[in-house]
FIKOL-169406 format. One record per residue: residue number from 1; z, x, y of N, C-alpha, C, O in turn. Coordinates in pm, whole numbers, plus 50000, padded with zeros to 5 digits. Layout:
BEGIN
   k   n_w   n_u   n_v  ca_w  ca_u  ca_v   c_w   c_u   c_v   o_w   o_u   o_v
 NUM     Z     X     Y     Z     X     Y     Z     X     Y     Z     X     Y
...
//
This chain:
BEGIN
   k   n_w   n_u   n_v  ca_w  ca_u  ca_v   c_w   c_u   c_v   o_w   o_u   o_v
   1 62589 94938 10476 62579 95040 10372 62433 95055 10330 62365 94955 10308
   2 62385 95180 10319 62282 95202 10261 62245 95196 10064 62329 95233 09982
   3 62139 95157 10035 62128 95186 09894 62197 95248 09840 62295 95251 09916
   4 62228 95324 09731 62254 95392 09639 62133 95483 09635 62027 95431 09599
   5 62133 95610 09667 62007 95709 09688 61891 95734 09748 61792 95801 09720
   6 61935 95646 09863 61875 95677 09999 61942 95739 10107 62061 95762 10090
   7 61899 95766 10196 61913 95905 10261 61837 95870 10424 61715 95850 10427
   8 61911 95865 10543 61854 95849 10656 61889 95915 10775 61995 95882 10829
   9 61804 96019 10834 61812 96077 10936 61810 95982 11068 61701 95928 11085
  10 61879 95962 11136 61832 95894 11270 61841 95981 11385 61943 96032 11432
  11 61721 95992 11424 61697 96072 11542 61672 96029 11702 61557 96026 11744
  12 61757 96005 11768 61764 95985 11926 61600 96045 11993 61506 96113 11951
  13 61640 95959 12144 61494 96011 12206 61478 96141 12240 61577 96209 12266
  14 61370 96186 12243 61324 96277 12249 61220 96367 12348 61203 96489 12353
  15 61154 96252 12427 61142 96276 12589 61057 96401 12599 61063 96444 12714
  16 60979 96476 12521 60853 96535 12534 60956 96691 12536 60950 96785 12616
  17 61035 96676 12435 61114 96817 12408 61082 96871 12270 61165 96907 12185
  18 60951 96870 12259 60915 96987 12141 61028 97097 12090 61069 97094 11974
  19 61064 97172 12164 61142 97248 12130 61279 97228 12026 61317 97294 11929
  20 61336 97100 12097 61449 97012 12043 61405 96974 11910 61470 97012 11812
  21 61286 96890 11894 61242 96853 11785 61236 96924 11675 61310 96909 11577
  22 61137 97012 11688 61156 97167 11607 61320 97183 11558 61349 97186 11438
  23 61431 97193 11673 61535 97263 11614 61603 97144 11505 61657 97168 11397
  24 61590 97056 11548 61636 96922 11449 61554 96938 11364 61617 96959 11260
  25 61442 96941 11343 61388 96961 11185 61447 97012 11101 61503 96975 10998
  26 61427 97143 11173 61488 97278 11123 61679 97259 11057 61735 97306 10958
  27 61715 97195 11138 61842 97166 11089 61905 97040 10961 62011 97014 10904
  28 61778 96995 10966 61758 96845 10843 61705 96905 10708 61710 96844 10601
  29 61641 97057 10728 61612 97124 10616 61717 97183 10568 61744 97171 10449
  30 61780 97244 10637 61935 97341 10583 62024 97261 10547 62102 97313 10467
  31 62055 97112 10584 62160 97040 10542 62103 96973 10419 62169 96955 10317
  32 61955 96932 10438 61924 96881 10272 61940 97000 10153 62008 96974 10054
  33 61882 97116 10166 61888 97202 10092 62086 97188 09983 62122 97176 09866
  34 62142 97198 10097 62321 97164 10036 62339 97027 09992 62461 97018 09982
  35 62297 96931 09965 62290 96802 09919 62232 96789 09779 62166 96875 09721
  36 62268 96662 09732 62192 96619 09627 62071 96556 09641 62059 96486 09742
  37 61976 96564 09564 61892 96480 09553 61837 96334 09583 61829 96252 09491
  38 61794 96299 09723 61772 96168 09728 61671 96164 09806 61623 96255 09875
  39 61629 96022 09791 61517 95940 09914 61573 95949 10018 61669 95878 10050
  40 61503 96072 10117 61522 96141 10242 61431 96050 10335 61318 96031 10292
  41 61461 95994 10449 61368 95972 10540 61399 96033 10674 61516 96045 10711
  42 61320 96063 10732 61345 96047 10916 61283 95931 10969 61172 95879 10964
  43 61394 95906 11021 61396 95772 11103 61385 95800 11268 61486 95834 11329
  44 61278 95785 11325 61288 95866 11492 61289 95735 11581 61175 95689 11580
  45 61387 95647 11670 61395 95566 11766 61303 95489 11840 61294 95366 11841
  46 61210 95601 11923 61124 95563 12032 61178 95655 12133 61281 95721 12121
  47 61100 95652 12229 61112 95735 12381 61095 95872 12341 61182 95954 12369
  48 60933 95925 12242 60865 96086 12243 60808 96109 12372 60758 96220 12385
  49 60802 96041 12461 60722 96077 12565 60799 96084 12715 60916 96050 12727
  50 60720 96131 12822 60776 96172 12964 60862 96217 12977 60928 96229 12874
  51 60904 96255 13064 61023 96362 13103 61007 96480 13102 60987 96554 13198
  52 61017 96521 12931 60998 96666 12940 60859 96684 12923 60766 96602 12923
  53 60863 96815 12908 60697 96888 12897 60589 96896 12810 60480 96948 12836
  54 60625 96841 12702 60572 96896 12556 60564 96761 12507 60613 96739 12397
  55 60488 96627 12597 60468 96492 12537 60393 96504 12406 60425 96464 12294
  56 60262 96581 12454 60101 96584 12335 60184 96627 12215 60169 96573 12106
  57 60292 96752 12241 60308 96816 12125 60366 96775 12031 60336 96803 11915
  58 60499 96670 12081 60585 96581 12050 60522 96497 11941 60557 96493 11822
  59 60401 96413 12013 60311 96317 11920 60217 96410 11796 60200 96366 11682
  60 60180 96499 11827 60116 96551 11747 60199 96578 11653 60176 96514 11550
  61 60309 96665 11648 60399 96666 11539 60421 96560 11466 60404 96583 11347
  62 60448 96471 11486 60486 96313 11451 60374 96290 11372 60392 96299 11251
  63 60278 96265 11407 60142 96180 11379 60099 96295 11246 60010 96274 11165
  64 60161 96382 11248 60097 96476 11125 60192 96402 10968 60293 96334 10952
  65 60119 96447 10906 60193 96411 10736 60348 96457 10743 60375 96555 10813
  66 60422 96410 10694 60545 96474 10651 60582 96505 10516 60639 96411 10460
  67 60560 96646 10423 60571 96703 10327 60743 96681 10279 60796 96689 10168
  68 60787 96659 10380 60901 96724 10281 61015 96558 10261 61083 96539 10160
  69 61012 96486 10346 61067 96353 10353 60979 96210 10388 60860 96207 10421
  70 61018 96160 10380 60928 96032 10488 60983 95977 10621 61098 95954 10658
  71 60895 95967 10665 60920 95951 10847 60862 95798 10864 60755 95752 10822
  72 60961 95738 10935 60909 95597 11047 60965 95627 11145 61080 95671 11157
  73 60834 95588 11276 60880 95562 11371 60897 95445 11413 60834 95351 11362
  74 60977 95429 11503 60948 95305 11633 60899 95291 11774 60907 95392 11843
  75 60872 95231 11805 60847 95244 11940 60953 95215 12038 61032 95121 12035
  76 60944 95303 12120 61019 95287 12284 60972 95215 12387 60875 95142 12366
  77 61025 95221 12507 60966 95158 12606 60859 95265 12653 60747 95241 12698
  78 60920 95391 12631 60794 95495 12692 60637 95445 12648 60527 95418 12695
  79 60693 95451 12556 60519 95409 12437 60478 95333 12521 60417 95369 12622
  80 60524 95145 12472 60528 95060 12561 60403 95122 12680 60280 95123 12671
  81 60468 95157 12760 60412 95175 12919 60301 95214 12902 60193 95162 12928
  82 60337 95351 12836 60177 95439 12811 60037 95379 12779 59930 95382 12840
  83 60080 95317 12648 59973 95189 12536 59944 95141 12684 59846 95184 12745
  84 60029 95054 12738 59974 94960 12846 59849 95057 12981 59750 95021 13043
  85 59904 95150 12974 59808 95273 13077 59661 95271 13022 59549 95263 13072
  86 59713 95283 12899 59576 95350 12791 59475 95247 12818 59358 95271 12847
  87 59552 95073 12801 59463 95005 12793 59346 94939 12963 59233 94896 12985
  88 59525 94984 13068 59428 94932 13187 59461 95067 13291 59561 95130 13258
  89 59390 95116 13407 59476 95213 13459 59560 95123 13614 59606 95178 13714
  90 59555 94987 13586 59655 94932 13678 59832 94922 13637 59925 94877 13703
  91 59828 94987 13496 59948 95033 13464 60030 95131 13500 60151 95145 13483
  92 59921 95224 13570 59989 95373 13612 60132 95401 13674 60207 95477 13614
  93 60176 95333 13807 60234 95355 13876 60411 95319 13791 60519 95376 13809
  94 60376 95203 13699 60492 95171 13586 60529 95291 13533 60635 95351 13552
  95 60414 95329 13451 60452 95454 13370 60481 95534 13467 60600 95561 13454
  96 60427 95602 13582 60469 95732 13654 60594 95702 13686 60670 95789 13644
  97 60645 95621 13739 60783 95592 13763 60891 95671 13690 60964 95758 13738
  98 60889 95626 13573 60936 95692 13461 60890 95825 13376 60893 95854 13256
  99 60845 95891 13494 60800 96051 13401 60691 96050 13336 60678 96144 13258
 100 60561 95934 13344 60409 95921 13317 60375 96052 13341 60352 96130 13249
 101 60369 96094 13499 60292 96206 13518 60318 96348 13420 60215 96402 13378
 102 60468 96418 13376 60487 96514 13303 60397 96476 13196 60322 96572 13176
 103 60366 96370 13111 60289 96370 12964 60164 96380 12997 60096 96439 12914
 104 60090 96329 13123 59960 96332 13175 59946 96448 13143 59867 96478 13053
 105 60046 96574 13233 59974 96773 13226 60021 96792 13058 60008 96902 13006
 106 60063 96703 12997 60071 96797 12893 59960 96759 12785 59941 96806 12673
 107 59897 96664 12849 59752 96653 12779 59637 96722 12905 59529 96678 12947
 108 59691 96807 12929 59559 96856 13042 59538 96829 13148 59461 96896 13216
 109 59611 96705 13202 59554 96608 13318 59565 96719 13465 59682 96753 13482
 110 59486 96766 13550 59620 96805 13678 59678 96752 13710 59650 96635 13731
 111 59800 96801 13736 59874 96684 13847 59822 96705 13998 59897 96688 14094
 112 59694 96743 14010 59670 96712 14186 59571 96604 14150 59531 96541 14248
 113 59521 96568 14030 59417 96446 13982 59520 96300 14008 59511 96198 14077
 114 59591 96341 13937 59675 96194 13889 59772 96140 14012 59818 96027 14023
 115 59789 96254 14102 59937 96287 14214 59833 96212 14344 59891 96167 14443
 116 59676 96203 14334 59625 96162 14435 59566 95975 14410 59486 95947 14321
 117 59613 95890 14485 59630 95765 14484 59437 95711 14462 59391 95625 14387
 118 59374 95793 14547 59186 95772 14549 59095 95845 14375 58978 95866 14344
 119 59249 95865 14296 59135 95939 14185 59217 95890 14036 59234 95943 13926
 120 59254 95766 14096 59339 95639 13964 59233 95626 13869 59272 95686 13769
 121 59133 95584 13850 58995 95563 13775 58957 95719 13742 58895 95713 13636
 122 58964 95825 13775 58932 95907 13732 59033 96000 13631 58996 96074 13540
 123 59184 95969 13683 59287 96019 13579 59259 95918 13487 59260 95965 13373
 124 59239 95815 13490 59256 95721 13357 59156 95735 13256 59171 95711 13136
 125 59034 95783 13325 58896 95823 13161 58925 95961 13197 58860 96009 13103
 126 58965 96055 13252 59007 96174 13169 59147 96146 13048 59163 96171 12928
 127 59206 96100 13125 59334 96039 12985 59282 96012 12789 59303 96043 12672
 128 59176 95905 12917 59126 95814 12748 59053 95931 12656 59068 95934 12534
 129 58968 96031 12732 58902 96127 12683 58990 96240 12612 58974 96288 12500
 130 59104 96276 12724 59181 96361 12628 59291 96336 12544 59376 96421 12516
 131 59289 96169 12485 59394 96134 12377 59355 96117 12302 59289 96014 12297
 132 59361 96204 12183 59313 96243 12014 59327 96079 11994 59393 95997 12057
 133 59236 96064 11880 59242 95941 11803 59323 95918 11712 59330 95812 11650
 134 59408 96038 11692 59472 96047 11575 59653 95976 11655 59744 95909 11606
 135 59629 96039 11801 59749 95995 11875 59743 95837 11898 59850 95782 11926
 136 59617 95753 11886 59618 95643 11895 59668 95560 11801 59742 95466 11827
 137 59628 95591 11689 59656 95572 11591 59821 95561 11580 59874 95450 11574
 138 59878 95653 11579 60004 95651 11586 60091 95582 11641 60187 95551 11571
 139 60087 95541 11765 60086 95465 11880 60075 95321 11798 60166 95243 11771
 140 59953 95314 11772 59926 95125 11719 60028 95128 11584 60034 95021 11523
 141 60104 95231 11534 60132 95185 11407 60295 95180 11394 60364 95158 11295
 142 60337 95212 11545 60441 95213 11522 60543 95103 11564 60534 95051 11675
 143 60641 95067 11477 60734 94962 11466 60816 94911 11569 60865 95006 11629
 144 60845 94828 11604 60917 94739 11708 61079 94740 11620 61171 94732 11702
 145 61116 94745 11513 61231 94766 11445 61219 94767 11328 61137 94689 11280
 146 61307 94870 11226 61306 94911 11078 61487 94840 11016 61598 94849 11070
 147 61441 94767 10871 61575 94708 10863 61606 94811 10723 61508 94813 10649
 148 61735 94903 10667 61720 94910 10531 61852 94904 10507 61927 94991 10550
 149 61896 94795 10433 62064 94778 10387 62121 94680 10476 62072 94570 10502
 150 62211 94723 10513 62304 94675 10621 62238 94720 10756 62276 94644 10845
 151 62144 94827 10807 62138 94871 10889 62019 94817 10953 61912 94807 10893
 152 62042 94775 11100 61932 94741 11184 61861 94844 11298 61908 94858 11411
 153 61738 94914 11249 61703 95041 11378 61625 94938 11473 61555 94837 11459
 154 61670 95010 11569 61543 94968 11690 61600 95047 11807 61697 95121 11820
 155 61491 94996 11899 61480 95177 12009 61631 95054 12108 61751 95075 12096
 156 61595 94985 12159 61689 94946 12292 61830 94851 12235 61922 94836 12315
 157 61838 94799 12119 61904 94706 12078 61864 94540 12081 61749 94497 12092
 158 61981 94464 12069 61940 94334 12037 61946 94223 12167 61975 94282 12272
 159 61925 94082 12183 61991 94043 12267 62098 93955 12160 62068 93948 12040
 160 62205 93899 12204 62328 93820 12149 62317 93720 12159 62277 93649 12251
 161 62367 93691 12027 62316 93502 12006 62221 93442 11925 62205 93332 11874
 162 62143 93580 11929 61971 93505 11887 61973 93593 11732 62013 93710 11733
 163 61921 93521 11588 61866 93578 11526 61767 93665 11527 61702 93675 11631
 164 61738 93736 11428 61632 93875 11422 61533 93778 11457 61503 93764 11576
 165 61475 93708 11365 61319 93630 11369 61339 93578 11539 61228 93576 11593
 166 61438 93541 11625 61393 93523 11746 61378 93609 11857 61329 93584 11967
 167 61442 93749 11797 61465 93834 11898 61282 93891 11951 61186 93911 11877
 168 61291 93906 12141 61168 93924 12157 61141 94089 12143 61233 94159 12100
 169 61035 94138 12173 60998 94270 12147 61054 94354 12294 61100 94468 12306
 170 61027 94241 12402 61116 94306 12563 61237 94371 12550 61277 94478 12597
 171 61310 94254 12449 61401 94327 12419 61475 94457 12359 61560 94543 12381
 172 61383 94409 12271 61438 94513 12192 61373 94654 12209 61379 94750 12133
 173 61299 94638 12347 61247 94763 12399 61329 94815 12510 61334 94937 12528
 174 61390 94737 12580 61419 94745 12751 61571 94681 12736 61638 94756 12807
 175 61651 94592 12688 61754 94579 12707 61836 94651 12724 61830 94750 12652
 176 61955 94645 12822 62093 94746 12832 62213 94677 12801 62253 94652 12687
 177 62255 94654 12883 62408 94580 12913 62433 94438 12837 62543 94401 12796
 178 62369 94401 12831 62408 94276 12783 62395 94325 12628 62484 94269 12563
 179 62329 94396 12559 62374 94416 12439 62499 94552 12445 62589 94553 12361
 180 62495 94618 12509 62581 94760 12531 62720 94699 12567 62829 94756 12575
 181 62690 94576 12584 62878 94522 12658 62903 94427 12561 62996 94359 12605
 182 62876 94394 12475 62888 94279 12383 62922 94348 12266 62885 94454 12216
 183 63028 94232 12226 63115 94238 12133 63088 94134 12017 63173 94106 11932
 184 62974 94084 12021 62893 93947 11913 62878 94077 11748 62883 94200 11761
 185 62868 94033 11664 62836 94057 11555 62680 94045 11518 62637 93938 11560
 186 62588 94115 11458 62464 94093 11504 62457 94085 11314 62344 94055 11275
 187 62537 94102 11228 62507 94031 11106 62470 94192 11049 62431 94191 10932
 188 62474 94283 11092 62433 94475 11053 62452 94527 11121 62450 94478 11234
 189 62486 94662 11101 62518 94784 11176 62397 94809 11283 62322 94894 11236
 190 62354 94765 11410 62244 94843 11484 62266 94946 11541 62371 94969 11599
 191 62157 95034 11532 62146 95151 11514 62016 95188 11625 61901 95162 11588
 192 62039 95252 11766 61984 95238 11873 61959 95367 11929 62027 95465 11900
 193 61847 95369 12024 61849 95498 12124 61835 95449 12311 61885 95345 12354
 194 61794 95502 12357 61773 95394 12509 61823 95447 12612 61771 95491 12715
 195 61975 95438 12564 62097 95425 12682 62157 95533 12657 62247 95521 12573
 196 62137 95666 12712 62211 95774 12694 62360 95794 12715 62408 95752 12821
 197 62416 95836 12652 62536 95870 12661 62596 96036 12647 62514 96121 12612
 198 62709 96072 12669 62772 96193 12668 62756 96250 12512 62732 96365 12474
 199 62778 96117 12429 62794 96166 12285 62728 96056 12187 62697 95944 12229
 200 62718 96076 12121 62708 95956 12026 62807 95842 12006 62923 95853 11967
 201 62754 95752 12034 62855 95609 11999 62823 95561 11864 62717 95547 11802
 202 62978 95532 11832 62997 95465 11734 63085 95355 11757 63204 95386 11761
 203 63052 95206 11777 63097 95123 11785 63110 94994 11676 63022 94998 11589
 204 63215 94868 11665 63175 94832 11556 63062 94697 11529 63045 94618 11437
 205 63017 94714 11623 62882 94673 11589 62728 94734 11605 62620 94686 11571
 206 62759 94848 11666 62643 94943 11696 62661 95084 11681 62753 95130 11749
 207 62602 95158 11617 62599 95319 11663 62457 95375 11786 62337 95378 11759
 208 62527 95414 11924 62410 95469 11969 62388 95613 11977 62470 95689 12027
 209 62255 95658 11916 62232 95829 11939 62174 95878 12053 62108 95982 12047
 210 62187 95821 12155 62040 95895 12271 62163 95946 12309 62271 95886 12308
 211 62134 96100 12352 62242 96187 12430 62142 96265 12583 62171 96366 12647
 212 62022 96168 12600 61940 96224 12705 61895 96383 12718 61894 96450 12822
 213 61858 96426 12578 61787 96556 12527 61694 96589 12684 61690 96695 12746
 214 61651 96503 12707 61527 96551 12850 61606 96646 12937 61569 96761 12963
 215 61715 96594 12979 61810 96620 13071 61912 96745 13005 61921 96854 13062
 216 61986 96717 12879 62075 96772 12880 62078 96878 12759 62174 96924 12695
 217 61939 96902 12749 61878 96981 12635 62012 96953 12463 62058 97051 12406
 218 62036 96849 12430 62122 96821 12381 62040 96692 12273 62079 96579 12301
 219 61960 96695 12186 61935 96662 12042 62004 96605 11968 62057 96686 11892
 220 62048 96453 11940 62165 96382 11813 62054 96330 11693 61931 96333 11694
 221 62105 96305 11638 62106 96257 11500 62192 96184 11401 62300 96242 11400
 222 62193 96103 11336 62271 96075 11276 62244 96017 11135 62170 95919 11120
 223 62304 96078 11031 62283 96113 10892 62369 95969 10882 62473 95934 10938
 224 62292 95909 10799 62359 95741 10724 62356 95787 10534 62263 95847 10480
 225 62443 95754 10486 62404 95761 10343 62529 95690 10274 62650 95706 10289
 226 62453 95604 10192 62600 95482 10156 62654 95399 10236 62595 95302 10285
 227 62799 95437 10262 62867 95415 10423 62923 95543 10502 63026 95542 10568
 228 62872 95611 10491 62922 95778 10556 62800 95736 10661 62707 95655 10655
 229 62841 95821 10749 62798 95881 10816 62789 96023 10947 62853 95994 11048
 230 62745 96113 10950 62730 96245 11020 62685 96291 11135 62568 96316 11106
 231 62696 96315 11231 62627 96348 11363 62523 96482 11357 62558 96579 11292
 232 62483 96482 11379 62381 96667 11402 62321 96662 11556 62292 96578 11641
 233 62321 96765 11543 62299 96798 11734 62255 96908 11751 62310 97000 11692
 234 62154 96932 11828 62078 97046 11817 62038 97106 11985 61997 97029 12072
 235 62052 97211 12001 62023 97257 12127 61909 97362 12083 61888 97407 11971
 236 61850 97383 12189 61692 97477 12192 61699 97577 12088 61615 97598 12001
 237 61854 97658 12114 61903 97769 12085 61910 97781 11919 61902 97884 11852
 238 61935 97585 11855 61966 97581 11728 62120 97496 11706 62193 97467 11800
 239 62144 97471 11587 62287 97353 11598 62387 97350 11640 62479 97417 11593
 240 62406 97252 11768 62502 97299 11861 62660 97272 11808 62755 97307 11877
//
């Protein structure tokens, strides 16, 4: 259960779909507007980056002030990878694996720079050159997991067995199955993105929101307040 007059958006990954993002905003304004009065936050998972097209734009949105609620993020494994790129470019081939190259062009990079194996050192200080400081920033500040109430966020889930203070950060970036198949009690509701699914899960020890927006132009959310809770879902078009 949440406080008494708090208020939490949880928003699934998001995979460099500007567009999506936008329409979920847009839809967290029209449903607060019909509500009462409370401590509003957005709460966003991890995984803003690769896949889709619109990585830079994704972060830039993010990394800007938020006027109208308060926003935490967390970090994903995407991040993860990237940070690790940023810092060496013997990280590359990790991140490209996983849709590196789409966030590269959407900071400018070509993809005949980055796509050629002899010009690794040269995509990597055009990278460093074309990532705002303000995107760095963002990046270093964001959370490995947010606790408020009963509720535990984090981007991949937990491992089982282990208290919070032991759980590692691998985990709770990269785990699947062994928390997704487990039936342990983790002591709070966790509250996850990662592992896409058809719909939103609600299980009774976890709710997961990733519905693989990259792929299935399909945006979740999920509104916590008290012990209620709401789904929202948003397609390009607007609330699906």
């Amino acid at each position: 259960m949440l406080p008494v007059g708090q208020r939490i958006y949880v928003v699934g990954d998001i995979h460099g779909r500007l567009n999506l993002l936008h329409a979920m905003h847009t839809a967290i304004d029209q449903i607060e507007l019909s509500l009462a009065d409370a401590d509003s936050h957005e709460l966003f998972l991890g995984d803003y980056v690769d896949r889709g097209p619109a990585s830079a734009g994704v972060i830039e949105w993010l990394s800007a002030p938020s006027p109208q609620r308060g926003r935490i993020c967390l970090r994903g494994n995407h991040e993860w990878l990237m940070q690790a790129y940023l810092r060496a470019p013997d990280g590359f081939e990790a991140w490209r694996a996983v849709g590196g190259g789409d966030t590269l062009v959407s900071y400018g990079i070509d993809r005949r720079i980055w796509a050629d194996r002899s010009s690794r050192t040269r995509t990597w200080r055009e990278f460093q050159l074309a990532f705002p400081q303000r995107h760095q920033a963002f990046l270093a500040g964001l959370l490995s997991f947010h606790q408020i109430g009963d509720y535990l966020f984090v981007h991949a889930g937990l491992r089982p067995g282990l208290p919070l203070g032991q759980q590692s950060e691998l985990d709770m970036l990269w785990i699947r199955s062994d928390f997704l198949d487990s039936d342990a009690e983790f002591g709070m509701m966790v509250v996850h993105g990662h592992s896409p699914a058809r719909d939103v899960e609600f299980r009774h020890n976890r709710i997961g929101v990733d519905t693989g927006a990259y792929a299935t132009s399909v945006l979740s959310c999920v509104m916590l307040e008290r012990d209620q809770a709401m789904v929202i879902q948003v397609r390009p078009e607007g609330v699906a």
